[in-house]
N, C-alpha and C positions, 0 to 999 in steps of 0.2 A: 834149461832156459826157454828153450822152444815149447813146450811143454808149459811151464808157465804163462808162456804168455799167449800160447791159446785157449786155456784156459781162462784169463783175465777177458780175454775177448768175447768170449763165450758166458764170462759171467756177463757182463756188460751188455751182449744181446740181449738175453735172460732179464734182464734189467730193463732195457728198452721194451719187450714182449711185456712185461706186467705193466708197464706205464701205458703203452698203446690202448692195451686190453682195459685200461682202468678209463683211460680217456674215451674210446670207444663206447664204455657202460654210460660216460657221465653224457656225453653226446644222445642217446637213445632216453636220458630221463632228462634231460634239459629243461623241459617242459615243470616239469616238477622242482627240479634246483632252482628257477630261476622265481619258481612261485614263493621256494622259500628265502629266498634273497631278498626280493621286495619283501614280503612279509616282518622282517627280522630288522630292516630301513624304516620301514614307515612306521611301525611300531615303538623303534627306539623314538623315533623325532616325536612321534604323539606323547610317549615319557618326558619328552622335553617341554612338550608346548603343555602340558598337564602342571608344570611346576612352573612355569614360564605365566601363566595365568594365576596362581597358586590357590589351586583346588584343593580344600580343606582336608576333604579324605582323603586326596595324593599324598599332602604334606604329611600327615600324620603316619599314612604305608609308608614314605622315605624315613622317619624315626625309627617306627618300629624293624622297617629295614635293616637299618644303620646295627639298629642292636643288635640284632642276631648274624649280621656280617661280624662284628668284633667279638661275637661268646663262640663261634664258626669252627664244630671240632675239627675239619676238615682242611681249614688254614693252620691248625698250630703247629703239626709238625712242621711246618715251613721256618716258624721263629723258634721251633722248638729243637727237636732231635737231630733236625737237618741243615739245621742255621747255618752251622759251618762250611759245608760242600754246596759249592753252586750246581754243579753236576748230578747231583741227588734231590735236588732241589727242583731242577729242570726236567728229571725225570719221573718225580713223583706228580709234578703238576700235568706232563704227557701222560702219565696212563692213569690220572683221576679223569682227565677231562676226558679221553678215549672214552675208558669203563664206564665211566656216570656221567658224561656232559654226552655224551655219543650215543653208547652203543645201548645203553639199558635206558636211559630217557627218552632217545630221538629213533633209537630202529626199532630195540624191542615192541617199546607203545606202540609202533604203529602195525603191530597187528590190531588194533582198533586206529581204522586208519586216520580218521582226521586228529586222535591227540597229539602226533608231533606237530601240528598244526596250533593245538593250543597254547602247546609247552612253549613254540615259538614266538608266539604273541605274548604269553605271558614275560619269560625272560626277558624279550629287548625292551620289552614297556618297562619292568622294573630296572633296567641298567638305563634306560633313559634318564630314570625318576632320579636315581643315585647319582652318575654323575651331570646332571644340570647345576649349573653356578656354584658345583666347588671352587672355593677361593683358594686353594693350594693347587690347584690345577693349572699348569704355567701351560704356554703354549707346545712346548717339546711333551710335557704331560699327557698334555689333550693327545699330538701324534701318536705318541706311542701309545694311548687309550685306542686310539682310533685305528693305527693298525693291528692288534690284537682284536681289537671287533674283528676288521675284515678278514682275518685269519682265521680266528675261533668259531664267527661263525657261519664262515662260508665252507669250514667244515661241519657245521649244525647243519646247513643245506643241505648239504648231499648226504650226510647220515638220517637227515627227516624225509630228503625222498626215495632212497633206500627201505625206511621203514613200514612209510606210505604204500612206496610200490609191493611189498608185500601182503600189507594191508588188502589192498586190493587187487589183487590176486586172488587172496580167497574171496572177495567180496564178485569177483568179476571175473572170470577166468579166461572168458574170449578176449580179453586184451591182450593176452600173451600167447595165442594161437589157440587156444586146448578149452574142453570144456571140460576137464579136470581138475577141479580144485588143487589138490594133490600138485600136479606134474606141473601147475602154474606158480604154486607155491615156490614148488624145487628151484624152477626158471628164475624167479625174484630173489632167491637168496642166492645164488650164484652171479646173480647181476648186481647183489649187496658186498657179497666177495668182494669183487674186481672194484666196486667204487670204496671202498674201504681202504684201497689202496693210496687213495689220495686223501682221503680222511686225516690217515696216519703222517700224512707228509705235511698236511698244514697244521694240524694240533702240534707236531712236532715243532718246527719252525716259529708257531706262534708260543709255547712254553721257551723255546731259547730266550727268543727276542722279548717276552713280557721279564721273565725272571732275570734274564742277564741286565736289564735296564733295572730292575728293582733292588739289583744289589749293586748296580753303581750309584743312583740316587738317591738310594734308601726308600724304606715303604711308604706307598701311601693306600690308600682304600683300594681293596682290588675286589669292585663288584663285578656284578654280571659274571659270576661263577654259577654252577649250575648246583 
């Protein structure tokens, strides 16, 4: 029993030590997170005020949108193979968004470091354009639209300034003490480590809470996926 339960203690440091470390990371790129925060805000609201005006080529990119959200091979096992388990469901939506909303859109790019910057601007402008003046969109709709933004992608944040700060690393090496490419490089992926740590905890959090509300109210359009 004693034994047990130093061990439970000891996990539970261990636990606190990787959150520290991960907060730590997100504290030293701050500068970066916060660029992709705004970025990801003001972009959606220009998606809004873009259809809010209704500019002919917006409206037509929201059709053409619309289409390829609904032929979207990437949603069907959701209606499809997995319909029945919400738990399979919840978990297929955390490691799409991890592997392809995250880590291979928003870190990989950014070894060319301004494209998580693009990708950023692109996505929220199109989730602006999508959900502007849906009419099935009730208010509780809108929340839970609006807390999976803030979820999904204030982990796009810190996985785009993860990818950035790598980025530039090899582009600038005296940022990170060294004028070794190399040894700067290393430096920014071990600071992508530690902030991936909280990546994992808001895509998580935000596939419970998008999916678990989608199968008590049934589907409705689930754009701004990546």
């Amino acid at each position: 029993m004693l034994l047990t339960g130093g061990s439970w203690i000891k996990g539970m440091a261990d636990i606190k030590g990787i959150l520290n470390s991960a907060i730590g990371a997100a504290k030293r790129r701050r500068n970066l997170i916060l660029f992709f925060i705004l970025a990801h805000a003001v972009f959606l609201f220009f998606g809004h005020w873009t259809m809010y005006k209704g500019i002919p080529g917006v409206v037509y990119l929201r059709e053409e949108q619309l289409k390829l959200i609904r032929e979207a091979a990437y949603l069907k096992p959701l209606t499809g193979v997995l319909a029945e388990s919400l738990i399979l469901k919840i978990l297929y939506t955390f490691f799409f968004n991890l592997l392809f909303g995250a880590f291979l859109s928003t870190t990989l790019s950014g070894l060319v470091f301004f494209l998580p910057y693009v990708i950023a601007v692109w996505r929220s402008f199109i989730i602006g354009v999508l959900f502007y003046g849906l009419e099935d969109l009730t208010p509780l709709k809108l929340f839970i639209f609006y807390t999976v933004f803030i979820l999904e992608f204030g982990a796009y944040s810190i996985s785009s300034a993860a990818g950035t700060d790598m980025g530039l690393a090899i582009l600038w090496p005296a940022r990170k003490g060294t004028e070794s490419r190399k040894e700067a490089f290393r430096t920014a992926v071990r600071e992508m480590g530690r902030l991936y740590t909280l990546v994992i905890i808001l895509l998580f959090v935000s596939a419970v809470w998008e999916i678990s509300w989608l199968e008590y109210l049934g589907p409705f359009i689930r754009a701004g996926k990546p």
